[in-house]
C-alpha distance (Angstrom), angle and dihedral (degrees) to the residues before:
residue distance angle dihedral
X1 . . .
X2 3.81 . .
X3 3.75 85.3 .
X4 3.80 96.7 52.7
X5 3.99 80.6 44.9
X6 3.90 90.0 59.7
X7 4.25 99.4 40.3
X8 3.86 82.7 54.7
X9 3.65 99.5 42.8
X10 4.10 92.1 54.2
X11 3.86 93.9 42.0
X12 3.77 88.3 55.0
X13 4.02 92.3 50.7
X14 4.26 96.2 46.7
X15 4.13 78.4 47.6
X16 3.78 92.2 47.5
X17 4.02 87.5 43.9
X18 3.92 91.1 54.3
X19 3.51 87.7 45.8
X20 4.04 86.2 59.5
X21 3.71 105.3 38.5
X22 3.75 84.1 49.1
X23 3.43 103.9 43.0
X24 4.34 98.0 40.2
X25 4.12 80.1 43.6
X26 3.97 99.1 60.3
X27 3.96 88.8 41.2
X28 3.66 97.1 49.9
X29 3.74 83.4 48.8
X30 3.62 99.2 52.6
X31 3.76 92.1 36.4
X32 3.76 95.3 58.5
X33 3.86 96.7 43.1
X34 4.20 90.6 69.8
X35 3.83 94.5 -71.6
X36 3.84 91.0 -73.9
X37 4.07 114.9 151.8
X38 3.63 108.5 -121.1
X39 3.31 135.7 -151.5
X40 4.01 111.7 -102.0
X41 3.72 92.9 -130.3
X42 4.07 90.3 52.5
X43 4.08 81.0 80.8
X44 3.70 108.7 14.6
X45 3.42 105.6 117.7
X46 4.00 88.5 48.6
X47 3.81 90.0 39.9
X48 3.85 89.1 56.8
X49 3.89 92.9 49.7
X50 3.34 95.2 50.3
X51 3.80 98.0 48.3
X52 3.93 85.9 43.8
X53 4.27 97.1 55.0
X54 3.87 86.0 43.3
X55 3.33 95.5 61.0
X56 3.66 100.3 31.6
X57 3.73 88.0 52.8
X58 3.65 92.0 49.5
X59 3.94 89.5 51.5
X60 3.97 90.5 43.1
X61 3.71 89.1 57.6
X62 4.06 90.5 49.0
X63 4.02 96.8 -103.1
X64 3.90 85.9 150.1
X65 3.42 101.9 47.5
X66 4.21 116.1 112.2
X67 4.05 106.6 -55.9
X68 3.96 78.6 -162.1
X69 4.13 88.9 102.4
X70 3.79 97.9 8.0
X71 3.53 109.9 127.8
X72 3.81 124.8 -140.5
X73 4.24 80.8 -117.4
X74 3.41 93.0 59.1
X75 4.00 99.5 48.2
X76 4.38 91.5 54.0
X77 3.53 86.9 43.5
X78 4.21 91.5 54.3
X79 4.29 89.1 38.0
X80 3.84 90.0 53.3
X81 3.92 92.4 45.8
X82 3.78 99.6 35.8
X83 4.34 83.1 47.3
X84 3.90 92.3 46.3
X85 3.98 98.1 50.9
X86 4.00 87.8 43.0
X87 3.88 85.1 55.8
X88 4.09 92.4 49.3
X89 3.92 89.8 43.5
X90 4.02 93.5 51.5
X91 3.89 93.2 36.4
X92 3.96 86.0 47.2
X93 4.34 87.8 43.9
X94 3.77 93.9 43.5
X95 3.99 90.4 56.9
X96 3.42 93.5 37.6
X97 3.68 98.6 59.3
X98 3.63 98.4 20.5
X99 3.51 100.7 -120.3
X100 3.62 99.4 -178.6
X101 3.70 102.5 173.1
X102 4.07 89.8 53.7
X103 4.35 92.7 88.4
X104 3.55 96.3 -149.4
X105 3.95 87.6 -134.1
X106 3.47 82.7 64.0
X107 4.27 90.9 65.9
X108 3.92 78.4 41.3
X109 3.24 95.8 61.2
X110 3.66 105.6 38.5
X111 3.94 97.1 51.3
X112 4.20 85.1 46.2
X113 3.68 84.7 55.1
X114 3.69 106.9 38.4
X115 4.03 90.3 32.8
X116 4.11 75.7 67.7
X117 3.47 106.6 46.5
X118 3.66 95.2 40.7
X119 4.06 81.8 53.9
X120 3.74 90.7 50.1
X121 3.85 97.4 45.6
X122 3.83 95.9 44.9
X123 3.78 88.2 45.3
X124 3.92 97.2 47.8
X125 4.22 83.2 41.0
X126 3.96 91.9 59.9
X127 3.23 95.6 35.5
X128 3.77 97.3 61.5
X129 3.53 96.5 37.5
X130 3.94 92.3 54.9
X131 3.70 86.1 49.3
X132 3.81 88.0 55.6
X133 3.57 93.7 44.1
X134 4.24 90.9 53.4
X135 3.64 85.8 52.4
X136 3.43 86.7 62.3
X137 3.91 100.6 -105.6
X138 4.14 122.2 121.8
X139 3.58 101.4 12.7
X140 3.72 125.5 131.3
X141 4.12 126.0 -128.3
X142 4.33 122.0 -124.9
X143 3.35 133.6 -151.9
X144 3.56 103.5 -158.9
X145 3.87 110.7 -167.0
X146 3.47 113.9 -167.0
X147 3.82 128.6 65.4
X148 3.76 108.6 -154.1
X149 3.70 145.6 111.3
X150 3.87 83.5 -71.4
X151 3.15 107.3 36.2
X152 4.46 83.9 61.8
X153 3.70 94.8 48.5
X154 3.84 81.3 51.4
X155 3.81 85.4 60.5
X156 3.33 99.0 40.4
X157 3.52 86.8 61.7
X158 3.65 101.0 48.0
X159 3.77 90.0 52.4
X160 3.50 93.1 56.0
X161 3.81 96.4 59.5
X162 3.72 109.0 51.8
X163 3.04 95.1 164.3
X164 4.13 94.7 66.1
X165 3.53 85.1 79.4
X166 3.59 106.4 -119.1
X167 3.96 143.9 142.2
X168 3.85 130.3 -160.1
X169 3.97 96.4 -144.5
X170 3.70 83.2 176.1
X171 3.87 151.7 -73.4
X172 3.30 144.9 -96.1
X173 3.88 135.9 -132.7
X174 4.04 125.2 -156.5
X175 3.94 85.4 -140.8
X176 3.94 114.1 68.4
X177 3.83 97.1 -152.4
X178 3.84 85.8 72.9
X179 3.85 88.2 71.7
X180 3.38 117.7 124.6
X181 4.39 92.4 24.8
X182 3.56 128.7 133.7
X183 3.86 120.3 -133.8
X184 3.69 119.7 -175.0
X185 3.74 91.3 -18.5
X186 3.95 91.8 -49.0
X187 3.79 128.9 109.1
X188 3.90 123.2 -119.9
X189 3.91 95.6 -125.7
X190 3.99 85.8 -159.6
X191 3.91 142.7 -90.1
X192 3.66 138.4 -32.1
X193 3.49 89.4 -87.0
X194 4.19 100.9 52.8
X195 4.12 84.5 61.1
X196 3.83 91.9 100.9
X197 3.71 88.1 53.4
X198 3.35 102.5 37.0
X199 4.27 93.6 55.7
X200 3.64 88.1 36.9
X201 4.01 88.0 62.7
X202 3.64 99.2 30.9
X203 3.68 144.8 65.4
X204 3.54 97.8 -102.9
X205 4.35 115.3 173.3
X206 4.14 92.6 149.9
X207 3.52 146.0 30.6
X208 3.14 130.8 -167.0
X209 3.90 139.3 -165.4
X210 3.74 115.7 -152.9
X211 4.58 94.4 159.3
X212 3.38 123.5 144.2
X213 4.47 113.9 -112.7
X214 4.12 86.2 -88.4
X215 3.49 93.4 69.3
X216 3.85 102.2 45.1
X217 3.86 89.9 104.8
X218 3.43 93.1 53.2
X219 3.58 109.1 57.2
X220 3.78 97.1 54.3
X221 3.80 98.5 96.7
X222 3.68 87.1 42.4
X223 4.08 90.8 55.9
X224 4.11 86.4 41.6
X225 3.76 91.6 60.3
X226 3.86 90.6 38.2
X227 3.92 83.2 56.3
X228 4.00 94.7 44.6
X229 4.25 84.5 52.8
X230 3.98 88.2 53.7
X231 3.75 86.1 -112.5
X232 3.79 125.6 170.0
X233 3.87 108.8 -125.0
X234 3.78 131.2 -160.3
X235 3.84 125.8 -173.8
X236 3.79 120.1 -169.8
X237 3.69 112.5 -123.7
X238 3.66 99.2 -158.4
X239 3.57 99.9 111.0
X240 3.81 88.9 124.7
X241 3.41 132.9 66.4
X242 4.10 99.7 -144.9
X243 3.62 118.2 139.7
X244 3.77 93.1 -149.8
X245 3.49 130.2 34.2
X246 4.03 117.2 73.4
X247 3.49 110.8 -141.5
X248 3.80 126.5 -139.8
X249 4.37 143.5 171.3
X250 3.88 106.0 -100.8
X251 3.99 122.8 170.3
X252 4.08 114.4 -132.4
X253 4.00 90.3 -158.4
X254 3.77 96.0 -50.3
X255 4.12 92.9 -30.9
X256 3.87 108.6 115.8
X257 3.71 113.0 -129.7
X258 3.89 130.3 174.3
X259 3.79 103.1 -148.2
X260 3.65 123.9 -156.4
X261 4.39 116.8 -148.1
X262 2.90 140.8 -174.7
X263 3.43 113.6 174.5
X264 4.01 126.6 47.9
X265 4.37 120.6 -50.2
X266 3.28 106.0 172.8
X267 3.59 99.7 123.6
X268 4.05 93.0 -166.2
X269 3.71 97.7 42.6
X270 4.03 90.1 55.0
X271 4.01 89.7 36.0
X272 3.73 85.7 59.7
X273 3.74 91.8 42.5
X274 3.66 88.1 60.0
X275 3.47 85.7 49.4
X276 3.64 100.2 58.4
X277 3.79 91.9 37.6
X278 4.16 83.3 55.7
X279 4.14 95.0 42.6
X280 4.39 95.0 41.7
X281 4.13 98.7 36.8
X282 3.92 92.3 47.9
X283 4.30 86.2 41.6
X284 3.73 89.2 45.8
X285 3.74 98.6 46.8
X286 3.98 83.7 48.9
X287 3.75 98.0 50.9
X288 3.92 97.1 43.8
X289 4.26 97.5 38.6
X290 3.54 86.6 110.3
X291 4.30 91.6 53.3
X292 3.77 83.5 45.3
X293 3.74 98.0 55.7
X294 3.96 89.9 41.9
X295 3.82 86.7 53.1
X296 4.08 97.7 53.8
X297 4.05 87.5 48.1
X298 3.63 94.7 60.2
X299 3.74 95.1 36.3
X300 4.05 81.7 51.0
X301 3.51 90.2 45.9
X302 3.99 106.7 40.3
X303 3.48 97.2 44.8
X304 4.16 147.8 19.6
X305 3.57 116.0 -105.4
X306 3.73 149.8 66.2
X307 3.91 114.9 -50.7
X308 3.47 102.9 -124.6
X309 4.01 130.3 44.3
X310 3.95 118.4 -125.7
X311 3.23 124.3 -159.0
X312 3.88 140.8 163.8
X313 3.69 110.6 -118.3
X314 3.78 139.3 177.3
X315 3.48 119.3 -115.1
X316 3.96 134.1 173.6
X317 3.83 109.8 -10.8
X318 3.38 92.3 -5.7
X319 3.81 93.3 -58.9
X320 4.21 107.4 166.3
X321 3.66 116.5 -120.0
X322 3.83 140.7 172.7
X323 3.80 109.7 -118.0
X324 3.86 129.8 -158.3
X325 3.52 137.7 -147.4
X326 3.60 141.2 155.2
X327 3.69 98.4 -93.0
X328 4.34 104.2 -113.3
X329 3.87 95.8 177.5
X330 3.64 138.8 69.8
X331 3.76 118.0 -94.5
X332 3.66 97.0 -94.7
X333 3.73 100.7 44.9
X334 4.13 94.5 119.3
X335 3.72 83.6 61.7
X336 3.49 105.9 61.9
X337 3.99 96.8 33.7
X338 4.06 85.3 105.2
X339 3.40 97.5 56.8
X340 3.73 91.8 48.6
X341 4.03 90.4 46.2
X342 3.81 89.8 100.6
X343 3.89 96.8 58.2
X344 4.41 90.9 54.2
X345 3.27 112.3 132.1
X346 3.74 101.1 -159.7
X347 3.61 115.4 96.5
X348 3.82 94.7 -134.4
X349 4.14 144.0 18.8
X350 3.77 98.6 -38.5
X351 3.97 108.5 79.3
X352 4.17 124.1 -139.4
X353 3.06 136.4 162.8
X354 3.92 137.9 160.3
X355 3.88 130.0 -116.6
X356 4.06 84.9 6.0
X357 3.52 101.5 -174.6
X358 3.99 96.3 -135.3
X359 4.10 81.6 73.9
X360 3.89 111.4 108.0
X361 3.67 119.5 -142.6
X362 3.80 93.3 -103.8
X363 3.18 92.1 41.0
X364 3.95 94.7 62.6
X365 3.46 87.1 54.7
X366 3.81 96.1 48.1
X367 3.87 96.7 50.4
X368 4.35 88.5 37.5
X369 3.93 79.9 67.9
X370 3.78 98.4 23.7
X371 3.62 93.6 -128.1
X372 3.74 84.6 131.5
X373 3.93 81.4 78.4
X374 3.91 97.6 63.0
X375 3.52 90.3 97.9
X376 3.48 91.2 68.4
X377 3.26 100.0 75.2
X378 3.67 92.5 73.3
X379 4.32 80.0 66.6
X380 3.45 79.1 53.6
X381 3.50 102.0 62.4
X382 3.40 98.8 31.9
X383 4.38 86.6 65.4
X384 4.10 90.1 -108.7
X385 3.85 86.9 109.3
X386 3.50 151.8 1.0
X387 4.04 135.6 -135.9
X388 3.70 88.0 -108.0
X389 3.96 127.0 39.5
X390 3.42 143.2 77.1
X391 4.03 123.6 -51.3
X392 2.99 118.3 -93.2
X393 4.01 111.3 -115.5
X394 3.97 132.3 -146.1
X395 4.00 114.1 -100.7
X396 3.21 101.0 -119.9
X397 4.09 82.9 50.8
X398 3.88 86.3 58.1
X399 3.89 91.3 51.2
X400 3.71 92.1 62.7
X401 4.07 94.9 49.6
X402 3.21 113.4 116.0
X403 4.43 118.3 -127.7
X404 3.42 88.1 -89.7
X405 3.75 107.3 52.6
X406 3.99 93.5 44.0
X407 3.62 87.6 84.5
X408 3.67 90.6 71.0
X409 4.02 79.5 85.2
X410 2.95 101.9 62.4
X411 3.77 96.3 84.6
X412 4.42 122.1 57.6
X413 4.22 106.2 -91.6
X414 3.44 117.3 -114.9
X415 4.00 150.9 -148.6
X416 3.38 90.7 -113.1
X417 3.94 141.8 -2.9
X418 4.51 146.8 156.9
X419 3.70 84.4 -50.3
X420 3.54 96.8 58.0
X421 3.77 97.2 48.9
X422 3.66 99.2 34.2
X423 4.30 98.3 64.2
X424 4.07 96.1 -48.0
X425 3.94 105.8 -165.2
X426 4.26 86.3 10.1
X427 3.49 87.1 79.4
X428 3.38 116.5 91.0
X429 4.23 109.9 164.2
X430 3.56 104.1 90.9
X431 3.92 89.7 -150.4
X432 3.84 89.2 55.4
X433 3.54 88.3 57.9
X434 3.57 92.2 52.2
X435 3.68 100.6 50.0
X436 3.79 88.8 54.1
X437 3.67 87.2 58.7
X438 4.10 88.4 46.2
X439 3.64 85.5 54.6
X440 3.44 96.7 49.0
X441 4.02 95.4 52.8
X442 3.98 84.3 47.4
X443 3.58 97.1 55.0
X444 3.93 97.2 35.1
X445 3.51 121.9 166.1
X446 3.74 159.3 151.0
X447 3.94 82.8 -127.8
X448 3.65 98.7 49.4
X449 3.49 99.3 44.4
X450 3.79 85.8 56.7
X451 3.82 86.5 50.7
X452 3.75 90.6 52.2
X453 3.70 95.6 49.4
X454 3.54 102.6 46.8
X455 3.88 85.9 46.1
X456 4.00 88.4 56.3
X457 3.76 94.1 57.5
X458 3.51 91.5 75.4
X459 3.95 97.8 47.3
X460 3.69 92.8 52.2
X461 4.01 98.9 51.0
X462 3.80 87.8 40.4
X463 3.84 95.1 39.5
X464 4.23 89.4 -134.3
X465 3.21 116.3 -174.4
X466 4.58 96.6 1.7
X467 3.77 124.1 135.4
């Protein structure tokens, strides 16, 4: 019933959210054009697209998932994000198809406004209902069987969010002679084997698992008759003491797996990053052709040599890839790069150093303003890279990481990243450099890479941080 109560309860908020977008869109819309009432079909079709990406944006970014441990954190931080990538979209649309009549302060406005109200309903929303539920009403009773270490800091937990909705009813112990005890305030109902009885005369909505490895084998024909009473069942995963990867249920066509990561999986967050690094590196290379053709000519004309600078470059798990750049250096740069070896400034595989006389003239000014980078987002298109990652080093750069900084693979390189915001070519510890890229694979996201591109605008114009 509680489960019927919950489908219900998040089809009525995406219908109260179209309800907004739609509503705050057509009266924006009027509003701006002089106050006149239009016609609904004068803006439909945009009207419909812009309800649509709200809502699909506010679904992408897990708006409609349980509110039951949501907190009120969590649901500004998915309106701001869901309202910011419906602003690039409609920006990006409105150029595209040069939809002149569309004032972009009209998409502005309407996210502003509907970004609020959505805010303010979801807010009032959880607000009641986790007054309800501390009153005692919609909350949901657990069985918790285990009674160790983890299976109190699982309590501990529960008891500090009342208003999750849940009740301990009880636990239970593998060993019957712990009948009868209390644990954290909470009676052990009885062993493996009293289960039957104990859901058959109890409330029971949940149970869940928190056993330690030993006592896998045990519990299956408990979880078999949870599963013939329609029971929800939870099993704690933290068997394993690793600091990194998050582990999670995935099917291997119809074989069960638990799967450990530690890097980013989810699928539609780095689908659509591959769809933004598609849409902005083929808009970019559009826009600035003619800064691109200006660039080869004085290359061509300052300097012998090929235009552009090839090099092979690691890329996701190691994956080999040919990388471009403008070409900043003299033809025979590679050559002398040993005799300059004991001037490098970076403490470890990756060389740097500053006013490195294999530079050309233009080429200082190219890399000041890294618009000796442009040709990079042909890797980008091509899948080698992505606007937003870490860069991609030389192989025999990769086969003196140490264990530890390998992992920096394991996510696409990128144009730019934490390292180029946070001091670029001021940094000079190699492992510093790393454990901003660790830190960016940790803290992944749609939201952050936004964060990191906005943030790189500035260093390019200004040149921060170049050499």
């Amino acid at each position: 019933m509680l489960k019927q109560y919950s489908t219900v309860f998040r089809k009525l908020t995406i219908f109260a959210d179209l309800c907004i977008a739609g509503l705050v869109f057509y009266w924006v819309y009027c509003l701006q054009l002089k106050n006149e009432l239009y016609e609904v079909g004068s803006c439909k079709n945009i009207l419909i697209i812009f309800t649509a990406t709200w809502v699909a944006m506010l679904y992408f970014f897990e708006m409609y998932e349980s509110f039951r441990i949501k907190p009120i954190k969590e649901i500004i931080s998915i309106t701001a994000k869901a309202g910011i990538f419906t602003l690039i979209f409609f920006i990006s649309f409105i150029f595209m198809f040069n939809l002149a009549y569309i004032n972009k302060n009209i998409i502005i406005d309407s996210i502003s406004l509907s970004a609020l109200l959505i805010l303010t309903e979801k807010t009032v929303l959880i607000t009641i209902v986790r007054i309800m539920r501390k009153k005692g009403y919609n909350y949901r009773n657990l069985l918790i069987v285990g009674t160790g270490a983890r299976a109190k800091k699982l309590i501990s937990r529960i008891e500090n969010h009342n208003e999750w909705g849940f009740r301990i009813i009880g636990m239970v112990d593998k060993d019957p002679n712990r009948k009868g005890q209390e644990i954290d305030g909470y009676k052990v109902l009885g062993s493996f084997y009293d289960v039957p009885d104990i859901i058959n005369n109890n409330v029971v909505d949940e149970v869940i698992f928190v056993v330690p490895r030993s006592w896998i084998s045990d519990i299956e024909d408990i979880m078999r008759f949870c599963e013939t009473e329609g029971l929800k069942v939870h099993v704690a995963l933290d068997y394993f003491n690793l600091r990194l990867s998050r582990p999670k249920q995935t099917d291997f066509h119809g074989f069960p797996l638990l799967t450990f990561e530690c890097t980013p999986s989810k699928v539609w967050s780095l689908f659509l990053k591959r769809l933004i690094d598609i849409f902005f590196s083929t808009i970019i290379l559009i826009i600035l052709s003619p800064v691109i053709v200006i660039i080869a000519l004085a290359i061509k004309l300052t300097s012998s040599g090929p235009v552009f600078f090839k090099q092979e470059r690691c890329g996701l798990n190691g994956r080999k890839f040919m990388f471009y750049k403008f070409r900043t250096m003299f033809e025979d740069a590679e050559t002398k790069l040993e005799s300059l070896q004991k001037f490098n400034q970076m403490h470890g595989p990756a060389f740097k150093m500053e006013n490195d006389p294999r530079v050309t003239s233009i080429g200082k000014f190219l890399r000041k303003f890294s618009l000796d980078e442009l040709p990079q987002l042909w890797n980008v298109m091509k899948n080698d890279m992505s606007l937003i990652g870490p860069r991609p080093p030389l192989p025999k750069e990769v086969k003196q990481y140490d264990y530890w900084q390998r992992r920096r693979l394991s996510m696409k390189p990128g144009l730019s990243c934490i390292w180029q915001i946070k001091g670029r070519n001021k940094i000079r510890d190699f492992d510093e450099w790393m454990k901003l890229d660790l830190e960016y694979i940790d803290n992944w996201s749609l939201w952050l890479d936004t964060n990191i591109l906005l943030r790189t605008i500035p260093v390019v114009l200004f040149g921060i941080g170049a050499v």
